[in-house]
KOLTORMAR-377903 format. One line per 5 residues: their letters; for each residue x, z, y of C-alpha. Coordinates in steps of 0.001 Angstrom, whole numbers, plus 500000, padded with zeros to 6 digits. Each point is the difference from the previous one (the first is absolute). Layout:
KOLTORMAR-377903
a> X/Z/Y; ...
//
This chain:
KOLTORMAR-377903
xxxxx> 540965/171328/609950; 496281/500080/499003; 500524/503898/498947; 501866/500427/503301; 497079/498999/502267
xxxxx> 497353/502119/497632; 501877/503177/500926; 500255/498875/503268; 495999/500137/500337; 499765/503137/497863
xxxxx> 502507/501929/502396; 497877/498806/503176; 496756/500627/498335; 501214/503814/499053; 501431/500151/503791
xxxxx> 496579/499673/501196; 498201/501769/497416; 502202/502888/498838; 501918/502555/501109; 502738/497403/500859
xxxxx> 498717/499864/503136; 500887/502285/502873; 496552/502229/500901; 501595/499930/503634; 500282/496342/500295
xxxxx> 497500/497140/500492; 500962/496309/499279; 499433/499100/503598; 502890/501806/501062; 502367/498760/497353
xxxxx> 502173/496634/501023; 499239/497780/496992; 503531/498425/500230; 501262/503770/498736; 497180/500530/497638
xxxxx> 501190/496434/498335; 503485/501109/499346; 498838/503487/498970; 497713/498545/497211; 503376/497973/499192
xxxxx> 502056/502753/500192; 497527/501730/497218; 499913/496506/498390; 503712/499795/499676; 500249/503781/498527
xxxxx> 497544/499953/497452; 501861/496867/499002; 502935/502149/499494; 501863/497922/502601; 500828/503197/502536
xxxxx> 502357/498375/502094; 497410/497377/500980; 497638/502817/500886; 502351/501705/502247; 500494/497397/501664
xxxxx> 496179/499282/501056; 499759/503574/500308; 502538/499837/502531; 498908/497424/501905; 496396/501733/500114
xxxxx> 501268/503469/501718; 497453/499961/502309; 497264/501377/497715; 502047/503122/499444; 498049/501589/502203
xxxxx> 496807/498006/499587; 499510/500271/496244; 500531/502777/497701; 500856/498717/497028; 503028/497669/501262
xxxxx> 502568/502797/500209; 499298/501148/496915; 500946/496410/498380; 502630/499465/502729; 501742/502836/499019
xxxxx> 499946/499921/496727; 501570/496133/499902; 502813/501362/502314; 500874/502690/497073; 500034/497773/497540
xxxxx> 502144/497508/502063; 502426/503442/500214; 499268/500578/504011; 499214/503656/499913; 501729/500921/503006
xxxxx> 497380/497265/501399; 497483/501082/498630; 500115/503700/500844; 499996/499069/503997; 497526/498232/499910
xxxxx> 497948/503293/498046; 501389/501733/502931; 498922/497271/503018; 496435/500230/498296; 500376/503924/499096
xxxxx> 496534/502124/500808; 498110/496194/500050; 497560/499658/497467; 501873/497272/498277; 502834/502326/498748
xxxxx> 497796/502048/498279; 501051/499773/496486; 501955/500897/497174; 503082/497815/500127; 499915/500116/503638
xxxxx> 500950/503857/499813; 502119/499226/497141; 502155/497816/501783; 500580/502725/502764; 500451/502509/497745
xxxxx> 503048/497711/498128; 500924/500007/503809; 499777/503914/500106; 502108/500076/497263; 502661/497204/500805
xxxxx> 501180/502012/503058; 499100/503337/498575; 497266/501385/501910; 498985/501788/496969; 497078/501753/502520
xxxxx> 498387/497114/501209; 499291/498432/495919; 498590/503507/499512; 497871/499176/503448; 499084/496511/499056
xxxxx> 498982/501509/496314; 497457/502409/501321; 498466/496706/501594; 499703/497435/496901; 497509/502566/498543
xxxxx> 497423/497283/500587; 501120/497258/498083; 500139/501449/496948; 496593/500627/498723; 499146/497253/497846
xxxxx> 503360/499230/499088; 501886/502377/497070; 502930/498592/500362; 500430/499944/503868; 498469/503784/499206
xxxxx> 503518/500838/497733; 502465/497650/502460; 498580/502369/503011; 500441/502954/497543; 503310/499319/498757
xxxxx> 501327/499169/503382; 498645/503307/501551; 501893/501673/497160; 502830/498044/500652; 500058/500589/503881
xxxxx> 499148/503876/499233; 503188/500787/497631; 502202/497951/502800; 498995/501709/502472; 499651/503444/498464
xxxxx> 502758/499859/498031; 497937/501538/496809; 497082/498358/498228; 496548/500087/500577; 497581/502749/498435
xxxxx> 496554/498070/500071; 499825/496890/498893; 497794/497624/498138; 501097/498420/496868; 500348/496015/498891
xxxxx> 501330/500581/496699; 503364/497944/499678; 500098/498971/503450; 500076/503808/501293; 502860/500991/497092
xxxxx> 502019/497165/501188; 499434/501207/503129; 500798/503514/499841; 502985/498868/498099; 501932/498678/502735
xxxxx> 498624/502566/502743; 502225/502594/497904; 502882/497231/499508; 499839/499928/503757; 499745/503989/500544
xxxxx> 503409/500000/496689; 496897/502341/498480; 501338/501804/496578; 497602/498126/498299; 500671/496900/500992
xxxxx> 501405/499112/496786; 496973/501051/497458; 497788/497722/502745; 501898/497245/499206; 500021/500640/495994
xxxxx> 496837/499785/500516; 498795/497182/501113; 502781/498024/498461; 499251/501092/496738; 496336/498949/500110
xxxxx> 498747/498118/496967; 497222/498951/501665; 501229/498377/502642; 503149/497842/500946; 501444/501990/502137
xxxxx> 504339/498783/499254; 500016/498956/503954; 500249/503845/500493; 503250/500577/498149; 501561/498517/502656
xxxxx> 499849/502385/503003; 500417/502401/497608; 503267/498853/499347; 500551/499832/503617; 498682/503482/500212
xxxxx> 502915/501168/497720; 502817/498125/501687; 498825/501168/502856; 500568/504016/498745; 503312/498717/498507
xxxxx> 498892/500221/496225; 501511/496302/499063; 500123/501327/496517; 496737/500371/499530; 499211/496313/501528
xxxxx> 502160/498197/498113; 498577/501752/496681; 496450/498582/500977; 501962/497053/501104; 500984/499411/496494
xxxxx> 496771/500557/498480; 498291/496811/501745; 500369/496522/497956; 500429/497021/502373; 496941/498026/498041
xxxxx> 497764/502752/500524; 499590/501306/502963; 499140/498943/503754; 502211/497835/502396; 500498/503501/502142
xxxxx> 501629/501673/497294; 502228/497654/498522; 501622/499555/503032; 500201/503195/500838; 501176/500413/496240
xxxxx> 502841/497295/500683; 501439/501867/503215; 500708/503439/498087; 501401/498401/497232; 502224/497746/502335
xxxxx> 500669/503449/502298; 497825/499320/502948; 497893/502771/499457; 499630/500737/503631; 498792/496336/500419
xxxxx> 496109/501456/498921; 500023/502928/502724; 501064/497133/502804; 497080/498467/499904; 497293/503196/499416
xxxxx> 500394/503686/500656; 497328/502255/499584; 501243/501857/503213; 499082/497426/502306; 495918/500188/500354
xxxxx> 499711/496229/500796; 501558/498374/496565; 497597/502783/498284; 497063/498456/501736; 501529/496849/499531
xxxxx> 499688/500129/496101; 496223/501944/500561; 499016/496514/501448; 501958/498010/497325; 497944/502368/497291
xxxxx> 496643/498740/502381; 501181/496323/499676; 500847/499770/496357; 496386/501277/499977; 498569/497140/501629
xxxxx> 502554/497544/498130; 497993/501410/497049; 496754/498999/501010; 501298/496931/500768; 499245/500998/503967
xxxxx> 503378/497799/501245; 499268/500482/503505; 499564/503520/500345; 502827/500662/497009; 502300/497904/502714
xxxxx> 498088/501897/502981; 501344/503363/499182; 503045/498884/497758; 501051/498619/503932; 499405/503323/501190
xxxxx> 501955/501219/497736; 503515/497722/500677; 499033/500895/503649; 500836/503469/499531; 502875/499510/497059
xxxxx> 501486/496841/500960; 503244/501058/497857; 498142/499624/496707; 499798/496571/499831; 499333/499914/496071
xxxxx> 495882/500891/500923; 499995/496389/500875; 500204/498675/496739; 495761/501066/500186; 499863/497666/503098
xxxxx> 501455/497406/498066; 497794/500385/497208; 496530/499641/501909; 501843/497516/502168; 500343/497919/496004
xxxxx> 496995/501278/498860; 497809/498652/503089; 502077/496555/499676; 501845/500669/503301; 502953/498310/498653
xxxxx> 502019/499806/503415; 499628/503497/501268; 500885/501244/496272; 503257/497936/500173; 500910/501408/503518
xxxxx> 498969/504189/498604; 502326/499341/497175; 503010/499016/501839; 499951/503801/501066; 501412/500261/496459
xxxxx> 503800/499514/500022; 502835/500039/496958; 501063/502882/500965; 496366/501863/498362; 500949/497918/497169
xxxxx> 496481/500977/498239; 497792/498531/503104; 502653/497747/500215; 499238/498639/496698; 495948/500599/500735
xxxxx> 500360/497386/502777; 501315/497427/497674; 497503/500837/497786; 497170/499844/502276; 501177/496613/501879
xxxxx> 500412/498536/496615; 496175/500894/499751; 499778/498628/502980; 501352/496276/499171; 497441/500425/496936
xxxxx> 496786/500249/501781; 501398/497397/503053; 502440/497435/497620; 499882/500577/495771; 501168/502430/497379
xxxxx> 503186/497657/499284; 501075/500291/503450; 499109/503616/500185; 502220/500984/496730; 502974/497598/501199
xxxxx> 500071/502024/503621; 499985/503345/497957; 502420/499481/497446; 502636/498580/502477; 499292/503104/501848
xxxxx> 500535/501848/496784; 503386/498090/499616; 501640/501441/502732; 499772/503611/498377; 502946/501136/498809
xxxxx> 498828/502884/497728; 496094/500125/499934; 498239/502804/499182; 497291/500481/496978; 496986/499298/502431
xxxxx> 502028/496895/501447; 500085/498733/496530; 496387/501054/498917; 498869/498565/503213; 501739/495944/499491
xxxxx> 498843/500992/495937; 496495/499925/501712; 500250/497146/502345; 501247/497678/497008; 497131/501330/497909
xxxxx> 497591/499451/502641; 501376/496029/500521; 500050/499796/496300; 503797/500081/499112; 499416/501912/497313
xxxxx> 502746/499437/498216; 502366/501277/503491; 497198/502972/500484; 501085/500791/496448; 503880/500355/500758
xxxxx> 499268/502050/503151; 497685/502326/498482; 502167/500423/496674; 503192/500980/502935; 497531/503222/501333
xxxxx> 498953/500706/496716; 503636/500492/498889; 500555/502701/502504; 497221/501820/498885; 499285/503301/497698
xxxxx> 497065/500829/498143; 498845/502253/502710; 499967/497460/502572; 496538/499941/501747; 500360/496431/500272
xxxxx> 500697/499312/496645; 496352/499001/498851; 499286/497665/502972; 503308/498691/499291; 499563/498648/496638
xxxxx> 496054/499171/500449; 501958/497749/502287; 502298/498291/498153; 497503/499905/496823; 498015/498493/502311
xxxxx> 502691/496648/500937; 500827/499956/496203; 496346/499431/498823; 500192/497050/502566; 502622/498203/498654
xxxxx> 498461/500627/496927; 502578/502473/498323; 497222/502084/498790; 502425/502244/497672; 501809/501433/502988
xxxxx> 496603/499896/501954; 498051/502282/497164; 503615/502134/499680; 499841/501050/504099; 496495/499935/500474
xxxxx> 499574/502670/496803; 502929/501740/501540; 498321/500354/503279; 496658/501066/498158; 502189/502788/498191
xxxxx> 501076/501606/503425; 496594/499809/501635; 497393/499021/497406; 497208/500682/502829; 501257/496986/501449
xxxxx> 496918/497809/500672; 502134/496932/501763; 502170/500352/496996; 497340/499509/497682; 497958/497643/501588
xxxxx> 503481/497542/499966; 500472/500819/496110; 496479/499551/498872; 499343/496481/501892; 503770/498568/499045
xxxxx> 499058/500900/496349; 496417/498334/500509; 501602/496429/501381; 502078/500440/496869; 496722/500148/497902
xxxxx> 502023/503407/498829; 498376/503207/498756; 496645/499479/501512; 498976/503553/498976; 502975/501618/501261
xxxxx> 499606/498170/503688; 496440/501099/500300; 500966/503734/499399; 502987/499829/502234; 497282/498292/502496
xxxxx> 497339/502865/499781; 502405/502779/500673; 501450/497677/503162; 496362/499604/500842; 499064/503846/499451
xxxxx> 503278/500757/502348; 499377/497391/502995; 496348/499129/499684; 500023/497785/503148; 502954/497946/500064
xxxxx> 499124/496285/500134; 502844/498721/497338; 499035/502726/497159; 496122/499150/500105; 501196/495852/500145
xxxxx> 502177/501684/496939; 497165/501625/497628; 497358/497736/500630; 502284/497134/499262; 500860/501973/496904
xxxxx> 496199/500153/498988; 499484/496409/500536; 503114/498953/497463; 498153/502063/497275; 497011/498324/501024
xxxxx> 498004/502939/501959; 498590/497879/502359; 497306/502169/502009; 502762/503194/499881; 502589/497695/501705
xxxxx> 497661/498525/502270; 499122/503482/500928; 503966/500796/501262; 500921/496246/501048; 497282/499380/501972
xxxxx> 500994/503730/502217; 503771/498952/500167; 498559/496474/501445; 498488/502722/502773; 503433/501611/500097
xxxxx> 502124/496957/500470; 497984/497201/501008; 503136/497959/500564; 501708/500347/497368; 500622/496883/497719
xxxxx> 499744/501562/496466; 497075/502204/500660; 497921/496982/501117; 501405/498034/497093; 499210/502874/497105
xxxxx> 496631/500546/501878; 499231/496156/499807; 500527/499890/496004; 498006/503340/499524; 497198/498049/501757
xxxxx> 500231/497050/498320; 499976/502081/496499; 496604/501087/501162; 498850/497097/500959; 500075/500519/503288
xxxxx> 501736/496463/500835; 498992/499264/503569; 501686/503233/501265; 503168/499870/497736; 500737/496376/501642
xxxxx> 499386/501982/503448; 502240/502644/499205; 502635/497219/497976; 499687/498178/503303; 500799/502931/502246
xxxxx> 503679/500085/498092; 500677/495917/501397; 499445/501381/503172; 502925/503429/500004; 503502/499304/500896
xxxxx> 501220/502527/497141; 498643/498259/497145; 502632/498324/497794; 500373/496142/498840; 498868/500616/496268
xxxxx> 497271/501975/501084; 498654/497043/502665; 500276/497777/497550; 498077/502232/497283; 497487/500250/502742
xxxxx> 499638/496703/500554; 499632/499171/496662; 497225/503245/499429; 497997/498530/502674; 499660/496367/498637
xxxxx> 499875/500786/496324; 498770/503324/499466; 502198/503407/498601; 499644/498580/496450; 502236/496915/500788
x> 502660/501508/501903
//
């Protein structure tokens, strides 16, 4: 509440002394009534609770006209609350008014343009958003894509000039020859799917829909059968699942690069996994609902709504997006389950969670290898080790030597036997991972610290831990790893040195605060190892042994416990 009413004074101290403020308006001839559930409105969105703000935004109307700013934040919450059409008429009521006068205001109508194919008023509205896009880069490539976009629509042949934004422009010109059934149309999409840079997997989708939709099935179903279930995204195994069950012409249903609006439907997806990204929720879900608005048939781009829905802890609205997702997509069928299990996790507990999923997973007749990887996980995750174990050895059966999976796989199962403590069969996957992708550094890491709990090759961990370190310098649980390593051979200022930065890293984290606590106290630093000992009585993750090591630690000193 406290935290509530701070930003409350900060967002009424920057309306008055920022740019907040309308230049054309005066507080005298603002009704403070409206003003109050503005300021709410803004309270309520910056809270991440945009329903609320809609609401006071609603009920304060009256300053559309009075105050700049407020259509601009009205808007915006009636987007992400998936009113477009509502939106866009009340760009148009206000159209030529100061207060439209900005980017996603001429977005929106140009989405509009689009939607009922005026393909000459977007090019219009374009010439207009010039404005808005100096200090922005990436409003600068949206207005540049989009005028490319609009151009080869419209023209029927690409554009000539044009500026370049790397990736975004390839991708780009990639599906403005898709749309044109341009000869080379298929290198384009080579191309960027075959980037090693960059995960780019998402794209061998509509290019399978590109060949279905020239009648080469062939040629699908041969790139079809070069996907593995386990590794790749939730797009493409579904779209996978319906050539191999016959229902090729399932993919081209829901996309075609013929029709302008789903191309510009998956530009603004490509915007919105952008923002996702950046961890931006509301502007991923911004243009991600512009995007639905003008493909409403591709339902499956909600599985991104769902995801910042979980990740911003909007449990309720996550459970309603994911009931989009029926058995019939068996793949986002099972990524519901998956995802409401999740759900009960963060709102209920992890036994609850696992019991929803596996009698989910029950009613399956024949699941696939990434429905069995998948339950593998959740029993790993709730520490049924010995269950994660059966499920993983099931997907491990049906695999070959070339199998992309095949290292994660077994780091996985190595993994659940070194829990149990069957350390043979841990060290036997584990090296067998290591000998398909020795570069591993997660790999590694796991080897080196199971062998130093053991008290096992000391020398051999450390080495496995500086090449882990040398490949993933930054990650929190390989520096906890080597400086932890460096204390047990009795390096104390060298594993101070790592500890004390993956304390920085993970500042939450139970075992880092407990390893940083005994370094301290080897250096006789007591005061702050009982402060960082303490720390680990107060985390929900830690364990009972390691409370009650604590406890003991704190009263008696490292030497006694």
């Amino acid at each position: 509440m406290l935290i509530k009413k701070i930003k409350f004074v900060l967002i009424i101290f920057l309306f008055y002394q920022t740019a907040l403020h309308s230049k054309s308006t005066s507080f005298d001839n603002l009704d403070s009534k409206n003003i109050s559930k503005y300021f709410s409105g803004i309270v309520a969105f910056e809270n991440k609770s945009n329903s609320k703000a809609l609401d006071f935004f609603s009920s304060s109307k009256i300053l559309i006209n009075k105050h700049e700013p407020y259509l601009k934040r009205y808007l915006y919450s009636l987007v992400l609350e998936n009113k477009i059409t509502q939106a866009i008429n009340e760009i148009k009521r206000n159209k030529g008014k100061n207060n439209s006068n900005f980017f996603d205001a001429y977005l929106l109508l140009i989405v509009d343009s689009l939607k009922k194919n005026d393909l000459n008023n977007a090019h219009n509205l374009l010439l207009e958003m010039n404005n808005f896009t100096k200090d922005d880069r990436l409003n600068l490539a949206i207005l540049e894509s989009l005028s490319q976009y609009i151009y080869t629509f419209k023209e029927k042949k690409l554009p000539k000039q044009k500026k370049n934004f790397g990736k975004l422009s390839i991708i780009s010109e990639t599906f403005q020859r898709c749309h044109l059934e341009d000869n080379n149309t298929d290198q384009y999409f080579l191309k960027i799917i075959n980037d090693e840079k960059s995960d780019f997997t998402r794209y061998n989708y509509f290019y399978l829909i590109y060949l279905i939709e020239n009648e080469r099935i062939q040629d699908a179903r041969n790139i079809a059968n070069s996907i593995e279930f386990i590794d790749t995204t939730l797009l493409l195994s579904q779209g996978k699942n319906w050539i191999e069950n016959g229902k090729a012409k399932k993919l081209s249903k829901v996309f075609s690069c013929k029709n302008h609006n789903d191309v510009m439907a998956e530009f603004l997806y490509l915007i919105s996994n952008l923002y996702s990204s950046q961890d931006d929720f509301e502007k991923s879900n911004f243009y991600l609902n512009l995007s639905n608005f003008l493909n409403p048939k591709f339902i499956y781009n909600l599985y991104l709504v769902a995801e910042n829905q979980y990740l911003n802890k909007e449990y309720k609205k996550a459970k309603k997006t994911l009931k989009n997702f029926e058995k019939e997509d068996s793949f986002f069928y099972w990524y519901r389950v998956k995802k409401e299990a999740k759900i009960i996790e963060q709102q209920r507990n992890k036994k609850e969670s696992l019991n929803y999923i596996v009698a989910e997973f029950q009613k399956i007749k024949n699941p696939n290898d990434k429905v069995l990887f998948d339950i593998a996980n959740f029993y790993k995750n709730s520490k049924e080790y010995e269950k994660a174990i059966e499920y993983y050895t099931k997907v491990l059966d049906t695999q070959d030597e070339n199998s992309n999976a095949l290292s994660d796989l077994l780091y996985r199962r190595g993994g659940s036997y070194e829990r149990i403590g069957n350390y043979k069969a841990a060290d036997e996957d584990l090296f067998h991972a290591l000998k398909i992708n020795p570069d591993n550094a997660y790999i590694l890491n796991y080897l080196a610290y199971s062998w130093l709990e053991r008290d096992y090759k000391i020398t051999e961990a450390i080495a496995m831990l500086e090449k882990a370190y040398s490949l993933k310098s930054n990650d929190p649980y390989i520096i906890d790893s080597i400086g932890w390593a460096y204390y047990l051979i009795n390096d104390f200022l060298k594993a101070e040195k790592f500890l004390k930065r993956a304390v920085e890293l993970m500042p939450d984290d139970p075992i880092v605060n407990d390893h940083y606590g005994d370094i301290l106290w080897k250096l006789d630093r007591r005061i702050q190892a009982r402060y960082f000992w303490s720390n680990v009585l107060r985390m929900d993750d830690a364990d009972k042994d390691m409370i009650e090591n604590i406890i003991i630690k704190m009263s008696s000193g490292l030497d006694n416990s």
